[in-house]
Kinemage of the C-alpha trace (Angstrom):
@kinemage 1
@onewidth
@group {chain A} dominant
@subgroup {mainchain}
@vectorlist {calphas} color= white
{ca unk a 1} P -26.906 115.652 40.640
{ca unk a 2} L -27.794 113.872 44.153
{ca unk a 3} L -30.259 115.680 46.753
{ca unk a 4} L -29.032 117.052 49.692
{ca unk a 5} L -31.325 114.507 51.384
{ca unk a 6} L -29.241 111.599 49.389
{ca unk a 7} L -25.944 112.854 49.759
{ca unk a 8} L -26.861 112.777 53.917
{ca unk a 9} L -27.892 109.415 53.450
{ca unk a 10} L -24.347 108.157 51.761
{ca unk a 11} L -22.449 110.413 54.102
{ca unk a 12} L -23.815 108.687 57.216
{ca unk a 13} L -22.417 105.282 56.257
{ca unk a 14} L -18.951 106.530 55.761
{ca unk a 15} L -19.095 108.765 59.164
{ca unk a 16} L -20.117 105.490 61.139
{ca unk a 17} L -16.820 104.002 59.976
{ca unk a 18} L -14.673 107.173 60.508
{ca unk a 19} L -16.586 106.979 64.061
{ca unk a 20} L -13.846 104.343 65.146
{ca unk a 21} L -11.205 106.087 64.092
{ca unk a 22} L -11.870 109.081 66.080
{ca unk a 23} L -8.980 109.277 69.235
{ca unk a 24} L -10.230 110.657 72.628
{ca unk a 25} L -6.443 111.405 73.803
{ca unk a 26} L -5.766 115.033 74.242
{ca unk a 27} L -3.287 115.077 71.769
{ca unk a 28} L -6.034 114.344 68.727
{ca unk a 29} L -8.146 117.245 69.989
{ca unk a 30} L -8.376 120.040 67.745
{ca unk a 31} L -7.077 123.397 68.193
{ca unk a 32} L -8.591 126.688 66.398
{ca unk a 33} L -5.664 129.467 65.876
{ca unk a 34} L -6.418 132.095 63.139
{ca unk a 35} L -6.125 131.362 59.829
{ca unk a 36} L -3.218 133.961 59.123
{ca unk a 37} L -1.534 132.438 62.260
{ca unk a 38} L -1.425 128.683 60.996
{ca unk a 39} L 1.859 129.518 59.045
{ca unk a 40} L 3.975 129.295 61.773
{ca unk a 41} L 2.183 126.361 63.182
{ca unk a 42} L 4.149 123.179 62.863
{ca unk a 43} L 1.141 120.855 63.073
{ca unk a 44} L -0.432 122.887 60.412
{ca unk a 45} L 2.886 122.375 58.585
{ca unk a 46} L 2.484 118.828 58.384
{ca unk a 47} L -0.500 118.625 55.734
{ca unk a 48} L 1.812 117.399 52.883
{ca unk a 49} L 1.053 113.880 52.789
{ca unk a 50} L -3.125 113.780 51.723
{ca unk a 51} L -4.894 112.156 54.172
{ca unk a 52} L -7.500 109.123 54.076
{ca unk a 53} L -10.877 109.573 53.722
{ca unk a 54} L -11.500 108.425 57.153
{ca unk a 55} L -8.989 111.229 58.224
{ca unk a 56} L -10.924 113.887 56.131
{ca unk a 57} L -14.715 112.768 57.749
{ca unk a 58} L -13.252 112.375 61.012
{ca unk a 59} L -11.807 115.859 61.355
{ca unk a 60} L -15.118 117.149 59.716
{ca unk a 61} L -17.374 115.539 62.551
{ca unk a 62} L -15.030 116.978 64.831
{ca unk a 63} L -15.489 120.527 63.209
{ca unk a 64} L -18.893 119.636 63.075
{ca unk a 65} L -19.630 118.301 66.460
{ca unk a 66} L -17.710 121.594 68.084
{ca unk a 67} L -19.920 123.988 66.074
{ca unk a 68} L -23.043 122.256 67.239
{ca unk a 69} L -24.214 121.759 63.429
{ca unk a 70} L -25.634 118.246 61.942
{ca unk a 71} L -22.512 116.287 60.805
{ca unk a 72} L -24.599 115.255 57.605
{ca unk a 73} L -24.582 118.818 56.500
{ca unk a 74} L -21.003 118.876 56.823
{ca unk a 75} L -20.370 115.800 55.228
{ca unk a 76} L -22.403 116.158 52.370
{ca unk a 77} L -21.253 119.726 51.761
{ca unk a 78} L -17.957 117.964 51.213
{ca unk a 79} L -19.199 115.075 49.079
{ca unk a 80} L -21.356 117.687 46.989
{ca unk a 81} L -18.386 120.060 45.989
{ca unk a 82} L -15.332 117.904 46.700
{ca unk a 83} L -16.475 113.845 46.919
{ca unk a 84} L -14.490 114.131 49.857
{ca unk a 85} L -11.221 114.559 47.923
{ca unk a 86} L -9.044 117.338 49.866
{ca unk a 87} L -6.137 117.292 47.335
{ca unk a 88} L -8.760 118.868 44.353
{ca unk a 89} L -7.045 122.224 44.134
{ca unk a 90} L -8.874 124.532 42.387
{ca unk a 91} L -11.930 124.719 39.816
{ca unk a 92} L -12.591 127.992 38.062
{ca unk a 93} L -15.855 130.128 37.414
{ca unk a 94} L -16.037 131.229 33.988
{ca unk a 95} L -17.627 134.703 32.783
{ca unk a 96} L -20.410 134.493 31.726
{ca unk a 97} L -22.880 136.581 29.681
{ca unk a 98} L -26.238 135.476 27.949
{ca unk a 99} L -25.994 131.783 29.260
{ca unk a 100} L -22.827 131.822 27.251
{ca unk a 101} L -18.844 131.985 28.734
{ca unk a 102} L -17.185 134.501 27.553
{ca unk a 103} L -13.409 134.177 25.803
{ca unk a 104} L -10.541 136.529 25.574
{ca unk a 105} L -9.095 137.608 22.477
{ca unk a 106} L -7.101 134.430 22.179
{ca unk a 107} L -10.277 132.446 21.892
{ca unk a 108} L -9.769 131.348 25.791
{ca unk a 109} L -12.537 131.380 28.137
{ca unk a 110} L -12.649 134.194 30.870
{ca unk a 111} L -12.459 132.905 34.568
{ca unk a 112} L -14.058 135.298 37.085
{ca unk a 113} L -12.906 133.471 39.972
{ca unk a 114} L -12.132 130.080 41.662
{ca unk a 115} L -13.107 127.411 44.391
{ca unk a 116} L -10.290 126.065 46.196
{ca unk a 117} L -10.286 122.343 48.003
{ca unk a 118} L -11.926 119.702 49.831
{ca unk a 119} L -14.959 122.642 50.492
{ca unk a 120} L -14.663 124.295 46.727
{ca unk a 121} L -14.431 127.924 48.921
{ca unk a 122} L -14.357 130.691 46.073
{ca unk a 123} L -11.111 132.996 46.274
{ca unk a 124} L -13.495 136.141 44.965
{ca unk a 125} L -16.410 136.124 47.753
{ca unk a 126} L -14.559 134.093 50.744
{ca unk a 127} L -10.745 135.012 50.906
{ca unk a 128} L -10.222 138.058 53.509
{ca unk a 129} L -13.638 137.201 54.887
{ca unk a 130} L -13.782 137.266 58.894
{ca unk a 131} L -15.471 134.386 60.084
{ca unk a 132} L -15.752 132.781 63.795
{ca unk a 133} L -14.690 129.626 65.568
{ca unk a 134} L -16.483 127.408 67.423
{ca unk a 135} L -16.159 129.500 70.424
{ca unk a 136} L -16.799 132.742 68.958
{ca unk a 137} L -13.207 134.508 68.354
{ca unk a 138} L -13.003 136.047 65.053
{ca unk a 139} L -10.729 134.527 62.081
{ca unk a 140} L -9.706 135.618 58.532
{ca unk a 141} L -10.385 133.387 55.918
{ca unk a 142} L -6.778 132.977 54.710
{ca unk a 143} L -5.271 132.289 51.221
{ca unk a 144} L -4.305 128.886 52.920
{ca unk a 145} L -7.572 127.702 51.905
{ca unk a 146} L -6.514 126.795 48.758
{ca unk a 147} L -3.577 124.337 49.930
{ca unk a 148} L -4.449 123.425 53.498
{ca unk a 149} L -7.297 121.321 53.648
{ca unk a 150} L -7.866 121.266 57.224
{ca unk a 151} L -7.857 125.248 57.137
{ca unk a 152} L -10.358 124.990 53.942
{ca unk a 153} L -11.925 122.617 56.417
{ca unk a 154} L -12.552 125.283 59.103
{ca unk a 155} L -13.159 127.849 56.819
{ca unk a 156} L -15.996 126.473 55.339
{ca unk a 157} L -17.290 124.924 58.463
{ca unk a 158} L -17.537 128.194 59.688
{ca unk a 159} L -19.317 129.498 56.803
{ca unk a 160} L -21.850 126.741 57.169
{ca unk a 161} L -22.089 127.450 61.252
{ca unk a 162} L -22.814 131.004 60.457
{ca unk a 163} L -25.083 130.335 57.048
{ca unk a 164} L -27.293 127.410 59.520
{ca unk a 165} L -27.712 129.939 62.379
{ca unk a 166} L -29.059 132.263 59.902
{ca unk a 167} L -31.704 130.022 58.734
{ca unk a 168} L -32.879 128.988 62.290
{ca unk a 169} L -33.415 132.691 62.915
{ca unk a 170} L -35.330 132.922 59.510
{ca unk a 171} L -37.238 129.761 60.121
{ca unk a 172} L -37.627 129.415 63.386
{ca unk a 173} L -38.528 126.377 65.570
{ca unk a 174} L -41.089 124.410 63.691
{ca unk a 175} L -38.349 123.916 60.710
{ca unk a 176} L -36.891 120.532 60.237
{ca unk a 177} L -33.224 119.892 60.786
{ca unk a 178} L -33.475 119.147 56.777
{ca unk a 179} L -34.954 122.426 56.187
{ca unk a 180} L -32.132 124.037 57.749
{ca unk a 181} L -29.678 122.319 55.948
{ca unk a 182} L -30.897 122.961 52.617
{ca unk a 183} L -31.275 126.292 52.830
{ca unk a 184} L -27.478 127.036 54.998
{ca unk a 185} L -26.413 124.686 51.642
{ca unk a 186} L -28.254 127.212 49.245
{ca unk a 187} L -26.030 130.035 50.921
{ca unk a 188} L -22.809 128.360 50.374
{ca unk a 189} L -20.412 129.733 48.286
């Protein structure tokens, strides 16, 4: 499994490219609604086609960039639990007891729970959780997580915002940016 530090690294090359892709028109710029409000969105209705990957990092710097955290964080957070691949659906968490997973009485293993998209958020500890947007309102982490990958996106961008300020309370200012980021990524779900 690659570092945190190594994962940056990789993540920096591909955000560089996705750089020239990003528009500066207004109607690129992203809007925050609630999670539970999205349904009735029409732009939010037009995820069906998957997206490049230069779609996927450039709306993640843009999440990134509007909650103030280090865009490597982001993108490596993606590349560690997705590769970047928004149209992985699910992955499930088995039961498990002694080291070992535990099977039902047909001989199949037990899931406890599962992570859901391009972020890998986990239905048990994330769905229903209230989170905030870049500008501080307060959003429900929606069941659309595990089909939208934009809202996964801001779900779990969110999750990282609040995770990172955490850990600059806890280590205060002679931390590296590093620092931070490995221990918001040891929080993640």
């Amino acid at each position: 499994m690659k570092s945190l530090a190594h994962i940056s690294r990789d993540m920096v090359h591909h955000h560089e490219r996705a750089e020239k892709f990003r528009s500066t028109d207004d109607a690129a710029q992203i809007h925050y609604l609630p999670l539970s409000e999205q349904a009735g969105n029409p732009q939010a209705q037009t995820q069906a086609t998957a997206p490049s990957r230069e779609d996927v990092l450039n709306y993640l710097g843009h999440l990134a960039d509007d909650y103030r955290l280090p865009p490597k964080l982001v993108y490596a957070v993606a590349d560690a639990e997705s590769s970047v691949h928004p149209d992985i659906k699910r992955r499930p968490n088995y039961v498990t007891k002694n080291g070992k997973i535990v099977k039902d009485k047909n001989g199949n293993p037990r899931v406890d729970s599962w992570d859901y998209g391009l972020m890998q958020i986990n239905d048990k500890s994330r769905i229903g959780e209230t989170v905030k947007d870049p500008e501080g309102h307060r959003f429900r982490i929606g069941e659309d997580i595990e089909t939208d990958w934009k809202a996964n996106a801001r779900a779990a961008v969110a999750i990282l915002a609040h995770e990172y300020g955490v850990a600059e309370l806890e280590q205060g200012p002679g931390a590296t940016a590093e620092d931070r980021a490995q221990q918001t990524y040891s929080a993640y779900p």
